[in-house]
Structures are given as C-alpha cells and as structure tokens.
ROVEXMI-87588 format. One line per 8 residues: number of its first residue (from 1); their letters; for each residue x negated, z negated, y negated of C-alpha. Coordinates in nm, 4 decimals. Example, Ala and Ser with C-alpha at 12.3 -4.5 7.8 and 13.67 -1.06 7.14 Angstrom:
1) AS) -1.2300/-0.7800/0.4500  -1.3670/-0.7140/0.1060
END
This chain:
1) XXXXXXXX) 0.2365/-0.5888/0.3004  0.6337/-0.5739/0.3026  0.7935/-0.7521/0.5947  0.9138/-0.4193/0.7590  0.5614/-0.3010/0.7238  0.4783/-0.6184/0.9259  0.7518/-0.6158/1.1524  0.6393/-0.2150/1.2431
9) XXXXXXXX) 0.2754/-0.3194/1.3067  0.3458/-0.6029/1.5456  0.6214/-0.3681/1.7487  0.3991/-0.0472/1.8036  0.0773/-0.3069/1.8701  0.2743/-0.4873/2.1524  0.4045/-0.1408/2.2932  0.0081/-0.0443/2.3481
17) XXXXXXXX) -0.0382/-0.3858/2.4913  0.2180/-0.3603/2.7438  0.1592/-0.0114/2.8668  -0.1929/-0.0770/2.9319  -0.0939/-0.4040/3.1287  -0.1292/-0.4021/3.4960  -0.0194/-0.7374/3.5706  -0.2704/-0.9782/3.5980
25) XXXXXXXX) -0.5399/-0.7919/3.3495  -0.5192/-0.4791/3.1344  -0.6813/-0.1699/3.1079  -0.8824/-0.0603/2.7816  -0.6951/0.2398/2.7600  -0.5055/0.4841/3.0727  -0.7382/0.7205/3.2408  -1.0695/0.6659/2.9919
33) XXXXXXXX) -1.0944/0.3263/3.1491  -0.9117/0.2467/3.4543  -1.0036/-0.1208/3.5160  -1.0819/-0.4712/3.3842  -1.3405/-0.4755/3.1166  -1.5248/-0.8388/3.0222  -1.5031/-0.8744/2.6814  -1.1750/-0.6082/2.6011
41) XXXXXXXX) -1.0002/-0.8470/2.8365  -1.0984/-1.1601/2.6095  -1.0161/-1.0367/2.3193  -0.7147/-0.8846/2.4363  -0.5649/-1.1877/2.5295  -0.5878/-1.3093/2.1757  -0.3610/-1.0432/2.1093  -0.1158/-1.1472/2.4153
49) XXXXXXXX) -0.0891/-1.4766/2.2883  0.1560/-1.3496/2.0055  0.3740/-1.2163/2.2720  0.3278/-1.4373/2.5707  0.0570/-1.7502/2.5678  0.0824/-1.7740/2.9787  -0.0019/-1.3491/2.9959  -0.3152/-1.4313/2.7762
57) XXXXXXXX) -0.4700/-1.7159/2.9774  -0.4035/-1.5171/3.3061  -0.6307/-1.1986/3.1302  -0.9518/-1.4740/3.0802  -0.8837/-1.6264/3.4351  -0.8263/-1.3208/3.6450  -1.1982/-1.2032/3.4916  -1.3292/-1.5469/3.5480
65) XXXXXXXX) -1.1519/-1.5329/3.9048  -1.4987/-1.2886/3.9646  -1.7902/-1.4714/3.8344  -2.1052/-1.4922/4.0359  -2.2243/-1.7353/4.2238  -2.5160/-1.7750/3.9770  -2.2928/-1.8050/3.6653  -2.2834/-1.4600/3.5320
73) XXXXXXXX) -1.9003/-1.2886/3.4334  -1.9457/-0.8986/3.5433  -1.8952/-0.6394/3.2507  -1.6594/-0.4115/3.4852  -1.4119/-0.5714/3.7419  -1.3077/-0.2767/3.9854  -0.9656/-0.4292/4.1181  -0.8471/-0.1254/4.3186
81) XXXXXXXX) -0.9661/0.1983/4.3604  -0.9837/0.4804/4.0819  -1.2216/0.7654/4.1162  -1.1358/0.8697/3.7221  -1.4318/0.6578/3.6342  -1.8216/0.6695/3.6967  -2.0342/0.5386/3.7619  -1.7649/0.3521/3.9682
89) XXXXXXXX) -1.8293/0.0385/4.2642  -2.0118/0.2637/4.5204  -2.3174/0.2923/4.2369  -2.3060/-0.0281/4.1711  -2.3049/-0.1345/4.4899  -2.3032/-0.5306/4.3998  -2.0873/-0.5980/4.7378  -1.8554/-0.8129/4.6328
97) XXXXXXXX) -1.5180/-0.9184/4.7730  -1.3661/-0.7934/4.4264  -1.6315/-0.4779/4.3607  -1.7541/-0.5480/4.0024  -2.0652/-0.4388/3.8091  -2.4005/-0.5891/3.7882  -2.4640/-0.6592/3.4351  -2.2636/-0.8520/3.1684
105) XXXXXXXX) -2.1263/-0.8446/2.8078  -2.0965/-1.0115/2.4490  -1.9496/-1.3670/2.5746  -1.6816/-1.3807/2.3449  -1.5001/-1.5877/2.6219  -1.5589/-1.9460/2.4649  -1.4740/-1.8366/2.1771  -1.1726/-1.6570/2.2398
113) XXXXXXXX) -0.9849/-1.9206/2.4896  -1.0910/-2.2122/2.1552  -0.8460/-1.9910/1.9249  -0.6032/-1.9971/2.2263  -0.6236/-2.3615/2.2617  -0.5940/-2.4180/1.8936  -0.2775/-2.2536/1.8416  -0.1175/-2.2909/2.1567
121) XXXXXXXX) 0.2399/-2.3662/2.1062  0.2414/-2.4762/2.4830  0.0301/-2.7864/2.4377  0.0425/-2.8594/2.8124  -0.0202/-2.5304/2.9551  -0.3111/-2.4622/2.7429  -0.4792/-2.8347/2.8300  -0.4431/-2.6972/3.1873
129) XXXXXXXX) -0.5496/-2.3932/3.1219  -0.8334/-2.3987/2.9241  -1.0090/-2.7692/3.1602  -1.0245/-2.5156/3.4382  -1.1868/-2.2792/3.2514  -1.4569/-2.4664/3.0162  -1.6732/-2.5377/3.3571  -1.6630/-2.1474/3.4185
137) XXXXXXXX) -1.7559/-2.0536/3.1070  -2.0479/-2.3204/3.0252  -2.2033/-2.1733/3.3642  -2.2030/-1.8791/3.1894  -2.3703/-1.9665/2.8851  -2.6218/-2.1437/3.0797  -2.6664/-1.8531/3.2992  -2.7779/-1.6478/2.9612
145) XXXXXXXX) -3.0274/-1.8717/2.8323  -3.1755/-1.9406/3.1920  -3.1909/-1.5499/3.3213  -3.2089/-1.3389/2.9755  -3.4706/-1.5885/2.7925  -3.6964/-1.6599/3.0098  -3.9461/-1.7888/2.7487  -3.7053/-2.0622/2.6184
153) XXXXXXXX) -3.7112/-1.8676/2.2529  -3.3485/-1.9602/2.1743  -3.2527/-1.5823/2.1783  -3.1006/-1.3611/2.4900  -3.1895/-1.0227/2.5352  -2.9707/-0.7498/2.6956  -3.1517/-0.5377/2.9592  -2.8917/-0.2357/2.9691
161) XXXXXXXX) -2.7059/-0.1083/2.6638  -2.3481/-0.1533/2.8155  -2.4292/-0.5076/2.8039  -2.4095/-0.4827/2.4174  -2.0806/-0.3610/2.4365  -2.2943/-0.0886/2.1575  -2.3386/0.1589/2.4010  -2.5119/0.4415/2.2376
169) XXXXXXXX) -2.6525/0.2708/1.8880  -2.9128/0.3676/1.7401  -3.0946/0.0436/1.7447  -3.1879/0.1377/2.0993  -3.3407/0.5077/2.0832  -3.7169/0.4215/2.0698  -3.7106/0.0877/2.3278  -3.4295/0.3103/2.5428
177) XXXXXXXX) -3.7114/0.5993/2.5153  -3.8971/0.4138/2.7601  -3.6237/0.4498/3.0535  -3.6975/0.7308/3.3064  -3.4626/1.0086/3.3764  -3.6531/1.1014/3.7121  -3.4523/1.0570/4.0639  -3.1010/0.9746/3.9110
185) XXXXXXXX) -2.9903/1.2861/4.1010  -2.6108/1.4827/4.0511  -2.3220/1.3254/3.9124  -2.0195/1.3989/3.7293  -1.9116/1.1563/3.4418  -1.5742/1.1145/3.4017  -1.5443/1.0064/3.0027  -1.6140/1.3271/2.9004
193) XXXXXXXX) -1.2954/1.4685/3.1076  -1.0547/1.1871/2.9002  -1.2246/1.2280/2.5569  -1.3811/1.4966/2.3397  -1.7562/1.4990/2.4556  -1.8756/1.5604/2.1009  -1.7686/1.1319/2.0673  -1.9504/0.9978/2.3743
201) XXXXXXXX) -2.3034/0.9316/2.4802  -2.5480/1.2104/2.5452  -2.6119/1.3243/2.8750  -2.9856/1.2101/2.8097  -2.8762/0.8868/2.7724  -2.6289/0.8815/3.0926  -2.9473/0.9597/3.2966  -3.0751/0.6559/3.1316
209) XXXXXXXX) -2.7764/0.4360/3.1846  -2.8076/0.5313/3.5172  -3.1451/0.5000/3.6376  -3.1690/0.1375/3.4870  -2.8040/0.0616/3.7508  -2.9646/0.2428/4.0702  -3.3293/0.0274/3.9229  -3.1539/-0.3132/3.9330
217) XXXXXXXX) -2.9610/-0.2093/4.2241  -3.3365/-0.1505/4.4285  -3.3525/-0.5352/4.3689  -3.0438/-0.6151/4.5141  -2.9049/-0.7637/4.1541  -3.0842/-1.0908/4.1767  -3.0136/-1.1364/3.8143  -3.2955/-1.3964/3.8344
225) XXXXXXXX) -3.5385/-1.0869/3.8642  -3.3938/-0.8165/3.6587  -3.4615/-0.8842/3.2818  -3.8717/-0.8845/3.3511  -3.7771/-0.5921/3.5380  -3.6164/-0.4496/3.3080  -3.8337/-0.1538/3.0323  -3.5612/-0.2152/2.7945
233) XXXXXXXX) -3.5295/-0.5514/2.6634  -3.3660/-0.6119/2.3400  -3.2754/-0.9501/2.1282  -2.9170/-0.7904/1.9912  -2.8509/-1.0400/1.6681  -2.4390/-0.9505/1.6854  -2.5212/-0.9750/2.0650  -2.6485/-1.3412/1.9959
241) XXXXXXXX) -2.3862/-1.4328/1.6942  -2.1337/-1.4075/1.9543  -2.3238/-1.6120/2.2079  -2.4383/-1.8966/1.9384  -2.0081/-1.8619/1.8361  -1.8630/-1.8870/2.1792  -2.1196/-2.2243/2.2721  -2.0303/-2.3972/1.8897
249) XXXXXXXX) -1.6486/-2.3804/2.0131  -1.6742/-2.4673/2.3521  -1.8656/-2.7794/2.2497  -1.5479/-2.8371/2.0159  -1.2844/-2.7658/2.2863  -1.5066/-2.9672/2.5248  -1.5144/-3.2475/2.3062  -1.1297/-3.2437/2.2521
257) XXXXXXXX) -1.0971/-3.2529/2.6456  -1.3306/-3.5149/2.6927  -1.5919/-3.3257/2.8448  -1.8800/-3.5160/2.6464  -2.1573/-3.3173/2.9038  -2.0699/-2.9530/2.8367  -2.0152/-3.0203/2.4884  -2.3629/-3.1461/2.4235
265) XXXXXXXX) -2.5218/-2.9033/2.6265  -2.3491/-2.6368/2.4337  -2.3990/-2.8152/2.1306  -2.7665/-2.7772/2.2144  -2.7494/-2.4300/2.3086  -2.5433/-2.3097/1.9558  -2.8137/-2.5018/1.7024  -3.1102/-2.3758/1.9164
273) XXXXXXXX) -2.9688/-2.0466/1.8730  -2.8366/-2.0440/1.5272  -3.1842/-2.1149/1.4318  -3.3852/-1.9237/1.6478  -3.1356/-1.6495/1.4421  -3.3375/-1.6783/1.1527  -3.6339/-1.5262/1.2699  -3.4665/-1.1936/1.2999
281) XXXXXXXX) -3.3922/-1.1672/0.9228  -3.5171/-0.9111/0.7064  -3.5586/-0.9729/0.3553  -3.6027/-0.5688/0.2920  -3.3217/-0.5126/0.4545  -3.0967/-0.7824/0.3452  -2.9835/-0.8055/0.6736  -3.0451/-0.9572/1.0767
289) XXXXXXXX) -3.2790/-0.6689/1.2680  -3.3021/-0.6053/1.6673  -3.5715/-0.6688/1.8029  -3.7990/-0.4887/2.1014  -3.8788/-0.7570/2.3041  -4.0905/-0.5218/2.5426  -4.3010/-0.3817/2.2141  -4.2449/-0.7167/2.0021
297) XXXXXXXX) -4.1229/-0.5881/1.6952  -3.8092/-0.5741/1.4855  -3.6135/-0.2114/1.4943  -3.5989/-0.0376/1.1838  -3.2399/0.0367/1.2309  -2.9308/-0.0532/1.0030  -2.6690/-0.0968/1.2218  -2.3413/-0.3248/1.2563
305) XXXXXXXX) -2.5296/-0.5528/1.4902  -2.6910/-0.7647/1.1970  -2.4135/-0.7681/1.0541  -2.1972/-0.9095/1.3127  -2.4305/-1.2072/1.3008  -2.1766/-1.2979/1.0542  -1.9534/-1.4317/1.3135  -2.2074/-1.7029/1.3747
313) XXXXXXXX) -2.2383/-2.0151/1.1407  -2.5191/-1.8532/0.9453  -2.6314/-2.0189/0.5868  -2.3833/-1.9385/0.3604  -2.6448/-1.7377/0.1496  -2.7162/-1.5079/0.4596  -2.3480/-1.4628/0.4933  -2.3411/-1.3762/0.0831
321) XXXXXXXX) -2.6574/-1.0885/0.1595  -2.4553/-0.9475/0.4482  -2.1680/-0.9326/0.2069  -2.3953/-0.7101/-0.0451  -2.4907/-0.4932/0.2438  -2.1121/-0.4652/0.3294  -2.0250/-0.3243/0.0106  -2.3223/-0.0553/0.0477
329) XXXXXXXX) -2.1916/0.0532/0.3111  -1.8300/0.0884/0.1946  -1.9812/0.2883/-0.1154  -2.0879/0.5371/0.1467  -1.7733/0.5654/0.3198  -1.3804/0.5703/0.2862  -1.2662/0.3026/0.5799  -1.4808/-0.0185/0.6414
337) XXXXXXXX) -1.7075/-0.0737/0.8658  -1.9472/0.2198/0.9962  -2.1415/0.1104/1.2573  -2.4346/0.2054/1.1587  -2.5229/0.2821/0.7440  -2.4153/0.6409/0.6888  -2.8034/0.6990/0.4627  -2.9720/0.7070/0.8104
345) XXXXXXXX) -3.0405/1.1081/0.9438  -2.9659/0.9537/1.2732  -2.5609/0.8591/1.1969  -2.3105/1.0411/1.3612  -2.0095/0.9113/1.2476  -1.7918/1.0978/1.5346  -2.0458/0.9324/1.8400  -1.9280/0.6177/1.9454
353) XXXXXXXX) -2.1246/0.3535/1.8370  -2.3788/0.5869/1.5946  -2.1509/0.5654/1.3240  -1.7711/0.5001/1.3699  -1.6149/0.2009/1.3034  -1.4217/-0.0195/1.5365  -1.1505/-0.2572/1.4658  -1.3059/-0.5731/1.7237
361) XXXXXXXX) -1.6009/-0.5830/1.5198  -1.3880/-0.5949/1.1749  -1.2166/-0.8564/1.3122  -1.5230/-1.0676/1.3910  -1.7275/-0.9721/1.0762  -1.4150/-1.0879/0.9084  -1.3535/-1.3763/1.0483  -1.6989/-1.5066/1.0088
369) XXXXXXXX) -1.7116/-1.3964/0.6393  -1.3833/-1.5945/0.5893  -1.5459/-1.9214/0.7401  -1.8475/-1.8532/0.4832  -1.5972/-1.8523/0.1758  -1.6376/-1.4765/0.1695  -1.2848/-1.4183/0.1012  -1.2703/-1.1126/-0.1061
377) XXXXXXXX) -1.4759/-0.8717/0.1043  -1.3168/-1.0112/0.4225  -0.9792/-0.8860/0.2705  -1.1001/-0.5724/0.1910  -1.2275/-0.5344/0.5661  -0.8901/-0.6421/0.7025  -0.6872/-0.4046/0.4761  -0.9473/-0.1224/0.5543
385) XXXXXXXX) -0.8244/-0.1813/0.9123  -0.4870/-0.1239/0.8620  -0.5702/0.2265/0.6672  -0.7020/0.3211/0.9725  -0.4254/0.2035/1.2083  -0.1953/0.4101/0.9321  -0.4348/0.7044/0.9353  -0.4603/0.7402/1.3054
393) XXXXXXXX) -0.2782/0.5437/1.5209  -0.4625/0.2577/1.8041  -0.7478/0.4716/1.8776  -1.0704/0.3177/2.0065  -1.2639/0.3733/1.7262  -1.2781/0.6163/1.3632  -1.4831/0.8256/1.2021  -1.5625/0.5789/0.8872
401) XXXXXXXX) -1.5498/0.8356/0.6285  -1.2277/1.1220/0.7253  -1.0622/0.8322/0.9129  -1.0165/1.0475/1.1955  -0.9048/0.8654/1.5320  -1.2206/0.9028/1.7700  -1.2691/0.8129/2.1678  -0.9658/0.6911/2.3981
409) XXXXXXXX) -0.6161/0.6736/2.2439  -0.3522/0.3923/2.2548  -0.6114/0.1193/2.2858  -0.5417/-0.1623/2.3700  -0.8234/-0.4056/2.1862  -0.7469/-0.1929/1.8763  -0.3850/-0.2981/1.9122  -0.4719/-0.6944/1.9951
417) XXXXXXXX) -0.7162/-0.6817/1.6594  -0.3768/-0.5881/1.4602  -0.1881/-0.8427/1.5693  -0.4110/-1.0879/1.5377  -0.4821/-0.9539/1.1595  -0.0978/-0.9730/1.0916  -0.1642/-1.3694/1.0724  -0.3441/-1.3165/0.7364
425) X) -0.1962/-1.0560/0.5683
END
C-alpha cells in the first residue's frame, strides 16, 4: 500500500471518528445509534489512540464511570435523552442515575485498554490510567463467571442476543424459538427508520428481543436471578474467546502494575476458560460450535462465532483448522469474512449478522491468527478489509460477496478497525 494510499485511509478514518464524537464517548454511528455502546466504545478507543491517547482512555472510563454495583458494564449507556432509538431507558427501566441497559456485551475491555497500555507513548498517563481501571474491569470478569456460569463449567452464557454483540445469527433461531412473543404489546422501532429494513432483524425477532427486556425487567434486573431465568441460554465460543482474551491480558497488565491478586485470579479465570473451550470443538466441522445450554447440545450452525475463538490462545493446530475453514469460506465469497458460511439456506448476506461481514471481527480473527503464526491468511483478511473500505466507504457492515455497504453509514468502529490495520500494512 503506497504511502498516499496510507496517508488517505488514516485522514477519512479520523474524520468518521471525530464526527461521531460527543465529547466524553462516541456514538456508533448519527441517528442509527444515538448513545454509548459497551464494546463499540472499547474498541473505538483503540482507534483514538492514533489520534489522541488521553480521548481513548476517557471512551473506556466514561463507560466504566456506569458499572453496577454488582460488577456488570451495561451494553447501552443512555447519557441524555434521544427518542430516535428503541427500545430506549423508559423499557429498560434499570433506574439508574445514568439510565443504561440491563444486560451486557463481549468484554473486550481488558483487552483493549492492554494494547493501550502497551503502546502508550504517554508512559505516565497510561500507568494512571489504566491502575484505576484494572479493579473495574476484574469486577467485571468476575461478575461473568459468578452470574452467567452458575455451574462453575469454565464457560459464560449470554441470556439475550444483544449481549453477543451477534444480534440476529443464526446460531440462535432454534434456542431463540423458545422466547414468547405474547404481551410485548405496540411499539415502533426506530432502526428500521435509519437503515434499509431488508438489513435488520425481523420483526419476529424484535418481539423476542423484547419480551426477554420487559421478562428481566419483572425481576427488577437482579442479574443474580436472570440467567436461570432466562429460556435462552447460550455458551457463544467468539463470545467466550473474547472473555478468556480480555482476563489473559489483564493478568499481564496486572502483573506489570504490581497487582499480583487480580492477575492470578485472572490468570485462573483465562486457563479455566481456554480449556473449558475445547469442549465446544467439532471435529466435523473443523470448527468451535454454540452450544444450547437450556437443550444441552451443540448448534449445528457455521457461523463467525467459532471462528472468532481465534482471538483466544487456542492450540496452534485449532488455530491452523480455523484457518482451513477460513479459506472455505473465502472460496464462497468475494470479501473476507461472512458471518455465517454462505452453503447454509439460512444466509442472508444483506441481514446483519446472517451473513455480512464486519470489519471488528476481521480485526480480531486476525489478530489472533497472527499470534498463532497464521500469517498468510491473516493478510489476506486484513487486505480483504480494505477492499471493502475502497468498495463502500465506513459502513457498519457488507454484503460478503457484491461488497455492497450494508446497515448504518460512517461508522465509527469500522473506521477505528482501519486505523488500527494501517499499523501492519
């Protein structure tokens, strides 16, 4: 890539940063999503860190600024009012002094705040930074494995499927099957009025979404109570990888601050996990499988999630197989990497996360490939990318195989995920 090429990138990627910035956090995208999302945010700030390292700790501490009492970092953080978004704080009703949400997301937050520390030009600020925010984060992690595995199995399970950040995949149709629609009553989404409806979640699956909030909500979100309550419980591998990930480096950032407690516990938490991993492989598949935790049984569904298990430290040869799966899908497809293998009746490569593929997860699927020695398909994932970002501009996500740009425009995690790959290209 020519130095202009470069040069262009990193300007029009730090344009959609700041224009989505509102100060203290940033919006995915204006108007789609108005407000402070938990793991856009952290992965955003990786991106702000090129521009501005004191911007990109304030993103992770204004969302850490509304943790629960109990540990848990809200999905949604409602900082003022916006009625261009539903279901908004008055569904939720969580009562909080900041209004957020009552379920969670992929904790990318250890990990993301390690690669800050590590190459943090401001030695100081980041020391400062990131010892306020290990003890935040660890009660976090502990919150997981205390409230979403309650049998001590070394695996969480998400209980709504925003919490996968995967809203709509297909790994979830059967176990999501067995959410009512009854009761949820009128409403008027608001995503469909920002992006072409044809890209979003059904209106099935709204009711769904739905019903399991107003559910949770009936127990007053004691997050102690909600995951038995919950009729959809799934172990998410990619879900996990990033888990597993986020404890291995706070235990090394912990270490480096001489934290010796949080980095054993975390310690403790990643191995447990990484090997706990295992028991979601499938040799048919040649890949990690979700698992119905309320039918025990793996999902027969080939989806980015067991893939994104590469992010983890998984044995090398498990990284190799997901390699080989990799490069099926790409012979399927023009642009790397669907999110779900285009052979299945069920893909849809326009709807969200049924088939399109989406720039944060090629960046993690990458990464972890690289770490594995997988050099040569983690290239080809990165330069994929930046076809797309050619193709169609920062859109959320893209249709794998026409490349067309899909969901919100000008988005801002897109744009962070280019800036960041500009570092290896």
């Amino acid at each position: 890539m020519a130095t202009m090429d470069k040069s262009a990138f990193f300007e029009h990627a730090a344009e959609v940063l700041r224009e989505n910035d509102l100060g203290t956090y940033t919006v995915p995208t204006k108007g789609l999503y108005p407000f402070q999302w938990n793991w856009d945010s952290c992965l955003t700030a990786l991106g702000q860190a090129h521009i501005d390292e004191r911007r990109a700790w304030l993103e992770i501490e204004t969302l850490f600024d509304n943790q629960w009492e109990d540990g848990m970092v809200p999905h949604i953080v409602f900082h003022k009012r916006d009625d261009g978004y539903f279901p908004g704080p008055d569904v939720w009703g969580t009562n909080r002094p900041v209004p957020t949400s009552g379920i969670t997301q992929p904790a990318v937050a250890g990990f993301a705040v390690a690669r800050l520390f590590e190459r943090a030009k401001d030695k100081e600020l980041a020391r400062e930074r990131a010892s306020a925010l290990l003890p935040k984060i660890h009660r976090w992690h502990e919150w997981f494995y205390a409230n979403r595995d309650p049998q001590k199995t070394g695996l969480v399970a998400i209980i709504h499927p925003w919490e996968s950040g995967r809203d709509n995949s297909i790994d979830w149709d059967d176990a999501f099957s067995r959410v009512p629609t009854e009761g949820v009553g009128e409403y008027h989404r608001r995503d469909t009025d920002h992006a072409d409806p044809t890209h979003r979640p059904t209106k099935e699956q709204y009711d769904r979404y739905i019903w399991l909030v107003k559910h949770f909500r009936s127990l007053k979100w004691d997050t102690s109570k909600l995951h038995d309550a919950s009729p959809f419980q799934v172990v998410d591998p990619g879900f996990n990888a990033i888990l597993i990930r986020a404890c291995s480096e706070l235990a090394g950032l912990a270490n480096e601050l001489n934290l010796p407690d949080i980095a054993a516990k975390n310690d403790a938490m990643a191995n447990q996990g990484l090997s706990a991993l295992e028991e979601l492989w499938s040799d048919v598949h040649g890949q990690y499988m979700c698992y119905d935790r309320k039918a025990g049984h793996l999902i027969d569904s080939l989806s980015i999630g067991g893939l994104l298990t590469a992010f983890a430290a998984i044995p090398k040869s498990r990284a190799k197989a997901l390699t080989v799966r990799i490069a099926d899908i790409e012979s399927k497809t023009n642009y790397l990497i669907a999110s779900h293998d285009p052979s299945d009746v069920r893909y849809d490569g326009k709807r969200y996360w049924r088939g399109p593929a989406w720039l944060i997860v090629n960046y993690m699927i990458a990464d972890g490939l690289t770490a594995a020695g997988e050099n040569e398909m983690a290239r080809r994932i990165i330069n994929s990318s930046f076809d797309l970002i050619r193709e169609s501009g920062f859109s959320e996500y893209y249709d794998p195989i026409d490349g067309d740009p899909c969901g919100g425009s000008r988005f801002t995690w897109t744009a962070a995920m280019v800036l960041e790959f500009l570092l290896v290209v």
